[in-house]
N, CA, C and O atoms as a GROMACS GRO file, in nm:
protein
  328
    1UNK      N    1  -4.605   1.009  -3.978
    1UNK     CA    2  -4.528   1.035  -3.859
    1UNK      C    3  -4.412   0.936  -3.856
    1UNK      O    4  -4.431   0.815  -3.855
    2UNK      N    5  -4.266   1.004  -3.856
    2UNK     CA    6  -4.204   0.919  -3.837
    2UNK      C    7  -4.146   0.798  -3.710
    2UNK      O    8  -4.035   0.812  -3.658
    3UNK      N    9  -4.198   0.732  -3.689
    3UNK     CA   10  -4.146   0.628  -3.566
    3UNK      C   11  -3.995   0.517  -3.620
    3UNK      O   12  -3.973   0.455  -3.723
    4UNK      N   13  -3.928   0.533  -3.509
    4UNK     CA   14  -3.773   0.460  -3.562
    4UNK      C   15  -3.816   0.320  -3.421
    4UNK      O   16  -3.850   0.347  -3.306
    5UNK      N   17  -3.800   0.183  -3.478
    5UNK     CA   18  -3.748   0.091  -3.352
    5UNK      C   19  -3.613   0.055  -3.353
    5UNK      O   20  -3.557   0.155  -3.398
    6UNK      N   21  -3.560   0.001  -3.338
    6UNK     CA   22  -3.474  -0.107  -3.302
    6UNK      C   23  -3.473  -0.187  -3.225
    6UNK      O   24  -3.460  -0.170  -3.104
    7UNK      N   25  -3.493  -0.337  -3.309
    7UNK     CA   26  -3.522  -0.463  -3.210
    7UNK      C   27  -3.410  -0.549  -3.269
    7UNK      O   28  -3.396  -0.608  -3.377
    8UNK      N   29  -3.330  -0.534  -3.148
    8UNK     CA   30  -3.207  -0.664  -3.200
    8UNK      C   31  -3.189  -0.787  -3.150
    8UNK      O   32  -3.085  -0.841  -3.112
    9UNK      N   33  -3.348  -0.843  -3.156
    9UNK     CA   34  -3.355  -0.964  -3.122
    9UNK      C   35  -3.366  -1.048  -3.012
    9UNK      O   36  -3.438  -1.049  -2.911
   10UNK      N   37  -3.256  -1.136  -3.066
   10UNK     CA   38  -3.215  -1.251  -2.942
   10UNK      C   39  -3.064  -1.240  -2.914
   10UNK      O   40  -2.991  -1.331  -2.874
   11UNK      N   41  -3.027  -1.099  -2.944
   11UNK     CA   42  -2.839  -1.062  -2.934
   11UNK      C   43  -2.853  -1.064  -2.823
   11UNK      O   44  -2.965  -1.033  -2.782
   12UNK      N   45  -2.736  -1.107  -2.712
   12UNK     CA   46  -2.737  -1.155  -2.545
   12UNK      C   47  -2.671  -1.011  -2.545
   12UNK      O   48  -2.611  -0.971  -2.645
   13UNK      N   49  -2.682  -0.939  -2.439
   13UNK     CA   50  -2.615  -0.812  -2.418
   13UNK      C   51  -2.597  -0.812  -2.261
   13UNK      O   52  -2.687  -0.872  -2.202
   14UNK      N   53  -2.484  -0.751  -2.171
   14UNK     CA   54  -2.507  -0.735  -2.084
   14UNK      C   55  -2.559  -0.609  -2.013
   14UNK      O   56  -2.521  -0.518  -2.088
   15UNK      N   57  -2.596  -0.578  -1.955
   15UNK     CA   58  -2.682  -0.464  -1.867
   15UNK      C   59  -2.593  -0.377  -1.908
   15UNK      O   60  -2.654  -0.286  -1.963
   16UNK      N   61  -2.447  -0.353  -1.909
   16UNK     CA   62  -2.381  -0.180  -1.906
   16UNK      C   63  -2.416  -0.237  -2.083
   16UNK      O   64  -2.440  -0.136  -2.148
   17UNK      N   65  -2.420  -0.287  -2.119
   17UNK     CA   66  -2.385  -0.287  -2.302
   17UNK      C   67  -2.523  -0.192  -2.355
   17UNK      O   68  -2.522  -0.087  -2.418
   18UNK      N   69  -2.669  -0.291  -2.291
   18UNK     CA   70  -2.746  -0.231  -2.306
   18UNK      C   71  -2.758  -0.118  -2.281
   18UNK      O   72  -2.811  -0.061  -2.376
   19UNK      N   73  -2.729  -0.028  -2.170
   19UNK     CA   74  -2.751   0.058  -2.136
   19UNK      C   75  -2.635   0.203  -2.197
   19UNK      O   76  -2.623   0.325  -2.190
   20UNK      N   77  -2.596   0.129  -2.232
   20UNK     CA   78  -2.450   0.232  -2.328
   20UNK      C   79  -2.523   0.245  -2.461
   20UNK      O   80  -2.530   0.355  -2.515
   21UNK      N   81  -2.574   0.140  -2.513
   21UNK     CA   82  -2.639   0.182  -2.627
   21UNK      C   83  -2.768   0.242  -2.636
   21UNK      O   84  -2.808   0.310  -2.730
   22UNK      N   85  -2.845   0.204  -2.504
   22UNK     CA   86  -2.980   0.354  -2.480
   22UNK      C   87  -2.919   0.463  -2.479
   22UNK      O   88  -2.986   0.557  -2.522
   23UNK      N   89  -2.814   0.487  -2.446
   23UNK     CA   90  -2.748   0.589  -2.404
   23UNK      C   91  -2.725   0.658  -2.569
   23UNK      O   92  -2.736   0.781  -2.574
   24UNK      N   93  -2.705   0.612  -2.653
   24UNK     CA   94  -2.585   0.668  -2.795
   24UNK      C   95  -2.717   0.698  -2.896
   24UNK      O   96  -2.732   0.800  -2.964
   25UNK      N   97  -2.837   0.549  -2.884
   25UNK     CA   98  -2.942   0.591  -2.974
   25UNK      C   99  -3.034   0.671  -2.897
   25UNK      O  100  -3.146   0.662  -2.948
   26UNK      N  101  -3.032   0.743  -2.798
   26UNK     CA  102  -3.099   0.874  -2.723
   26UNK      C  103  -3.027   0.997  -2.765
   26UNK      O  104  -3.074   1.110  -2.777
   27UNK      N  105  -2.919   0.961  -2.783
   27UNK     CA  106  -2.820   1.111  -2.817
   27UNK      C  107  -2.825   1.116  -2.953
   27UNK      O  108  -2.862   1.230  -2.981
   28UNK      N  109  -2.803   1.040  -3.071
   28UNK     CA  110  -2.825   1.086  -3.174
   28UNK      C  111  -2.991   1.146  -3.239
   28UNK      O  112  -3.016   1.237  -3.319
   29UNK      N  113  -3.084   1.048  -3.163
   29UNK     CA  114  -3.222   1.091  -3.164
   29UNK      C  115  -3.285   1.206  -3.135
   29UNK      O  116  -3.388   1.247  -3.188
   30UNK      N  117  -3.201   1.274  -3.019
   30UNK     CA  118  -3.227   1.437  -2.956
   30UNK      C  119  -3.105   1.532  -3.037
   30UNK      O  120  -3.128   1.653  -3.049
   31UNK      N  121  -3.000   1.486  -3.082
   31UNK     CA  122  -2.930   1.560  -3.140
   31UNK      C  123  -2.989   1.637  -3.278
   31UNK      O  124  -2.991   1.757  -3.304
   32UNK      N  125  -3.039   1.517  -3.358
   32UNK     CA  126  -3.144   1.522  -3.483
   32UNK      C  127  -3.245   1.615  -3.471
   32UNK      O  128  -3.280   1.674  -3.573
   33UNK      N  129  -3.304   1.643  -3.353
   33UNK     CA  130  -3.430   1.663  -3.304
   33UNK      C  131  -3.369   1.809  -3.275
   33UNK      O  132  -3.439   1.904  -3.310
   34UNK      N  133  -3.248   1.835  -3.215
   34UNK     CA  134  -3.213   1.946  -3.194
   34UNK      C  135  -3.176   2.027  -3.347
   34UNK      O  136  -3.190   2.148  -3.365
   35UNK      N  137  -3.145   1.965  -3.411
   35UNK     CA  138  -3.098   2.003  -3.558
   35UNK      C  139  -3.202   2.108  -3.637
   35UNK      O  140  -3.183   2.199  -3.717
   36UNK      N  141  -3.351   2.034  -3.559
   36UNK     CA  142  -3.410   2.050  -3.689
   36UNK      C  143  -3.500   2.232  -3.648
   36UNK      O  144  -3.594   2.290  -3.702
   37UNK      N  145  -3.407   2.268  -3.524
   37UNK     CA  146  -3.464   2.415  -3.540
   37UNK      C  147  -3.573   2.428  -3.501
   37UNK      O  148  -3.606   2.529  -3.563
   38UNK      N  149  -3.695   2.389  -3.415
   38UNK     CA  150  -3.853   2.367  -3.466
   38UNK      C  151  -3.872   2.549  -3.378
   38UNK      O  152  -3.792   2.592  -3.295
   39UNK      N  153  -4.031   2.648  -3.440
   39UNK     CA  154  -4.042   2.721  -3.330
   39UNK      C  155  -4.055   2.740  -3.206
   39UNK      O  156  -4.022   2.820  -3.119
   40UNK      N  157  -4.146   2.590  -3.229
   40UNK     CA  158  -4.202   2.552  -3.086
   40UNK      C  159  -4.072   2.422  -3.027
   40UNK      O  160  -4.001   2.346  -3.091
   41UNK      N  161  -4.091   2.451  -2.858
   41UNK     CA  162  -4.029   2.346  -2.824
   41UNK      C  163  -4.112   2.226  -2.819
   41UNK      O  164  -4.229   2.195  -2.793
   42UNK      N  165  -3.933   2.134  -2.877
   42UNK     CA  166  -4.034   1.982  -2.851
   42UNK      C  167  -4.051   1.890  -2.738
   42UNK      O  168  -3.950   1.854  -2.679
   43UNK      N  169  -4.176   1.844  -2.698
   43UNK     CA  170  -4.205   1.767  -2.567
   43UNK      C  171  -4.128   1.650  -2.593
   43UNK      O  172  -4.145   1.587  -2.697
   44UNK      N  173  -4.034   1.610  -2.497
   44UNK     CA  174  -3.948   1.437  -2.532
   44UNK      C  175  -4.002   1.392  -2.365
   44UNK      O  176  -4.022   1.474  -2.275
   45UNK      N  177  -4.020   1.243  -2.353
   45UNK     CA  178  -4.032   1.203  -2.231
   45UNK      C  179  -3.944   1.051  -2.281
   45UNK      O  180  -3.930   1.013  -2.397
   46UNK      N  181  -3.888   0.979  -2.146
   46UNK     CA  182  -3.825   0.910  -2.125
   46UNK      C  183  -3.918   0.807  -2.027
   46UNK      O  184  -3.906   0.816  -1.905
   47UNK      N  185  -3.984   0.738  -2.071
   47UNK     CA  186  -4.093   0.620  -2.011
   47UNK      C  187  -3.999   0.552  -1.931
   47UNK      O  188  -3.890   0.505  -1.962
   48UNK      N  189  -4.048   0.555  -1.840
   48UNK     CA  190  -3.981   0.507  -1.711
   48UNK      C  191  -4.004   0.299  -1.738
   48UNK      O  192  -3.932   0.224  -1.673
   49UNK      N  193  -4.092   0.250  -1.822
   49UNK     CA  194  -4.136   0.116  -1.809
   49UNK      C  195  -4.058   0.041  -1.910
   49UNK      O  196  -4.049  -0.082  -1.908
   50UNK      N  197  -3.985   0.138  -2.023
   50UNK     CA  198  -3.947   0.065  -2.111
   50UNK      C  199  -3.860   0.187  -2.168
   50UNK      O  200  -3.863   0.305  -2.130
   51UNK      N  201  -3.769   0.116  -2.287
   51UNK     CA  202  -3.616   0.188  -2.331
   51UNK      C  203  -3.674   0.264  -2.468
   51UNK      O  204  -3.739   0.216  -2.562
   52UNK      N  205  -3.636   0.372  -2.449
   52UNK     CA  206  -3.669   0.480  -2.539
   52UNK      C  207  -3.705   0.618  -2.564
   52UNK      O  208  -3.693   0.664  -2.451
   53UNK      N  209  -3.730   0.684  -2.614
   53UNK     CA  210  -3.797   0.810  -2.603
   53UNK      C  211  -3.907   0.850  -2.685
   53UNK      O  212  -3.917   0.803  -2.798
   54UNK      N  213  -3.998   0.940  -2.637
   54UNK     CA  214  -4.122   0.980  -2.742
   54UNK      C  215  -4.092   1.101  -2.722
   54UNK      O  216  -4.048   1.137  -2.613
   55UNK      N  217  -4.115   1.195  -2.836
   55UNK     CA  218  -4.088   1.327  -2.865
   55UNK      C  219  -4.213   1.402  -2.952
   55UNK      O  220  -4.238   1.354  -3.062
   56UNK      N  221  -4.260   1.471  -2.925
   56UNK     CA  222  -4.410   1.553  -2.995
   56UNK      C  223  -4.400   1.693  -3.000
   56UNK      O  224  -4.319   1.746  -2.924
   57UNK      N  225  -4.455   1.749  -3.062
   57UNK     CA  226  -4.482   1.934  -3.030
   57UNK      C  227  -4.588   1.942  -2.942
   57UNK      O  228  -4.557   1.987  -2.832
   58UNK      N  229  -4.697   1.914  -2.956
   58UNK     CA  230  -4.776   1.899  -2.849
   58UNK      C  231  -4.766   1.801  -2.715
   58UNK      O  232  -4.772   1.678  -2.718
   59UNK      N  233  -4.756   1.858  -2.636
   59UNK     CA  234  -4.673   1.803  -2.471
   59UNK      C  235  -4.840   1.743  -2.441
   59UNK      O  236  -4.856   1.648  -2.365
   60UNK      N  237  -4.894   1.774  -2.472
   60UNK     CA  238  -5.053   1.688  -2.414
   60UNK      C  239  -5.078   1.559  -2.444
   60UNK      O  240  -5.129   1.470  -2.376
   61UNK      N  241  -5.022   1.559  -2.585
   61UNK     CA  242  -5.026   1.434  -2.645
   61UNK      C  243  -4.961   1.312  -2.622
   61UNK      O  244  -5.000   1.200  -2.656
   62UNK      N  245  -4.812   1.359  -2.534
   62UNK     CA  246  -4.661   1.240  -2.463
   62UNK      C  247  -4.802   1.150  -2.386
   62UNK      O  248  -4.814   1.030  -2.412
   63UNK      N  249  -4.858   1.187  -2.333
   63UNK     CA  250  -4.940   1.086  -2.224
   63UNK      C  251  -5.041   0.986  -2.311
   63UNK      O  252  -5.064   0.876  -2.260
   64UNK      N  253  -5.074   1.002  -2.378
   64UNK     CA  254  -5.188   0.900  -2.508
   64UNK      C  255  -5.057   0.852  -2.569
   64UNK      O  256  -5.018   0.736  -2.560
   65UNK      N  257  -4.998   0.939  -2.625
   65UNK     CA  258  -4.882   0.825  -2.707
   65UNK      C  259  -4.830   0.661  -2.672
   65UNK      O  260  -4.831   0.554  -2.733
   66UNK      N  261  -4.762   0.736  -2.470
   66UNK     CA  262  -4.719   0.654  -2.425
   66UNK      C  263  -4.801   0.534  -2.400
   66UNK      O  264  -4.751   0.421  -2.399
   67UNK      N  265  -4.955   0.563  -2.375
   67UNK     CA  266  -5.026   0.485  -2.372
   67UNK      C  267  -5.037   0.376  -2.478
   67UNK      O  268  -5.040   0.258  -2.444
   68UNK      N  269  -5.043   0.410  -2.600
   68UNK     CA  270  -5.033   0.362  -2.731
   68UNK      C  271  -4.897   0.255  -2.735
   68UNK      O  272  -4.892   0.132  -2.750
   69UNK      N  273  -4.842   0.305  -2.725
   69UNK     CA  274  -4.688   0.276  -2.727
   69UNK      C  275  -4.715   0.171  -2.627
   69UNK      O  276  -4.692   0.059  -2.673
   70UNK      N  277  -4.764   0.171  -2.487
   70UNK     CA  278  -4.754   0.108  -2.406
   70UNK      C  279  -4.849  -0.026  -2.432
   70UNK      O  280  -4.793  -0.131  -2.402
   71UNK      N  281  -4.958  -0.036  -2.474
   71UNK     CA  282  -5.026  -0.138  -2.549
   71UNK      C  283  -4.987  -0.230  -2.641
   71UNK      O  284  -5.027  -0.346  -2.640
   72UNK      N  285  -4.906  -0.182  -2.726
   72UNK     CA  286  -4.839  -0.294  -2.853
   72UNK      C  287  -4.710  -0.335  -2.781
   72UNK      O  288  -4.649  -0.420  -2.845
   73UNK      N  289  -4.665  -0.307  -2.693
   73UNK     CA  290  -4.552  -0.362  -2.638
   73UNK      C  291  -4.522  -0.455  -2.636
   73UNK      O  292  -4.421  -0.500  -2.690
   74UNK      N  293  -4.659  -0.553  -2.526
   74UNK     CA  294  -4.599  -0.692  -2.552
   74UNK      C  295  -4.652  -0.758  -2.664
   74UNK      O  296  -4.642  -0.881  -2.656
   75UNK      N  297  -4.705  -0.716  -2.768
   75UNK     CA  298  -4.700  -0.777  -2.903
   75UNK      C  299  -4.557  -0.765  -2.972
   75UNK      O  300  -4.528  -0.845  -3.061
   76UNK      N  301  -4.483  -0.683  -2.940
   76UNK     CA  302  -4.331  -0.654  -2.974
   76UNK      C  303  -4.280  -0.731  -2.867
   76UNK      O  304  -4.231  -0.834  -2.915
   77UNK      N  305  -4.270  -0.729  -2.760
   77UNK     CA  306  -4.221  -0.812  -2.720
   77UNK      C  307  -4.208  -0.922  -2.750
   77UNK      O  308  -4.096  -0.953  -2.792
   78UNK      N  309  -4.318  -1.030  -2.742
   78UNK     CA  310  -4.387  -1.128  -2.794
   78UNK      C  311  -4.300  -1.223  -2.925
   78UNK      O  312  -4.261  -1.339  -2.927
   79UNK      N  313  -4.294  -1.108  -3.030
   79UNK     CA  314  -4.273  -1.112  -3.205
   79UNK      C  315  -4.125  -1.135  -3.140
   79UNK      O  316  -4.072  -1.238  -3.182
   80UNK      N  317  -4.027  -1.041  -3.019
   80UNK     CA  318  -3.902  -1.135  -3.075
   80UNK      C  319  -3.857  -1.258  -2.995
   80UNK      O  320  -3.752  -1.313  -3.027
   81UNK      N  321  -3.937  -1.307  -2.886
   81UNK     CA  322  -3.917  -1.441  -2.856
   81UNK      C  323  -3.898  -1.544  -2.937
   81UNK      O  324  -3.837  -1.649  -2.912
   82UNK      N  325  -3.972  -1.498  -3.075
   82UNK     CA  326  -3.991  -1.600  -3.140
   82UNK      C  327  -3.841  -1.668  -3.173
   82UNK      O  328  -3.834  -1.772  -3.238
   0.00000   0.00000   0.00000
């Protein structure tokens, strides 16, 4: 399964910077996603707790993912304090 992050660290950004660039790596991510034709539509959700998107064919599954996702977080978090 492919999963993409991007963690850029300890780069200081300000709030519109950040948020311009959720903005560009959401659009190329659904654009891709739109590309690829699928039969079925794909489930994308936008986690309200943290920056990103999860995308599945099975829409049952966005809720365990996020969960998943939501668990290693602050171990990612964590890893870029360092």
């Amino acid at each position: 399964m492919p999963r993409f992050v991007v963690d850029l660290g300890d780069i200081e950004m300000s709030a519109e910077a950040q948020s311009a660039l959720n903005r560009d790596i959401q659009k190329v991510a659904l654009g891709h996603l739109a590309e690829l034709k699928m039969e079925r539509p794909i489930a994308v959700k936008f986690p309200h707790d943290w920056v990103g998107l999860i995308a599945r064919l099975d829409f049952d599954r966005l809720a365990a993912v996020e969960k998943e996702l939501g668990a290693i977080l602050p171990s990612i978090r964590a890893g870029r304090s360092r």
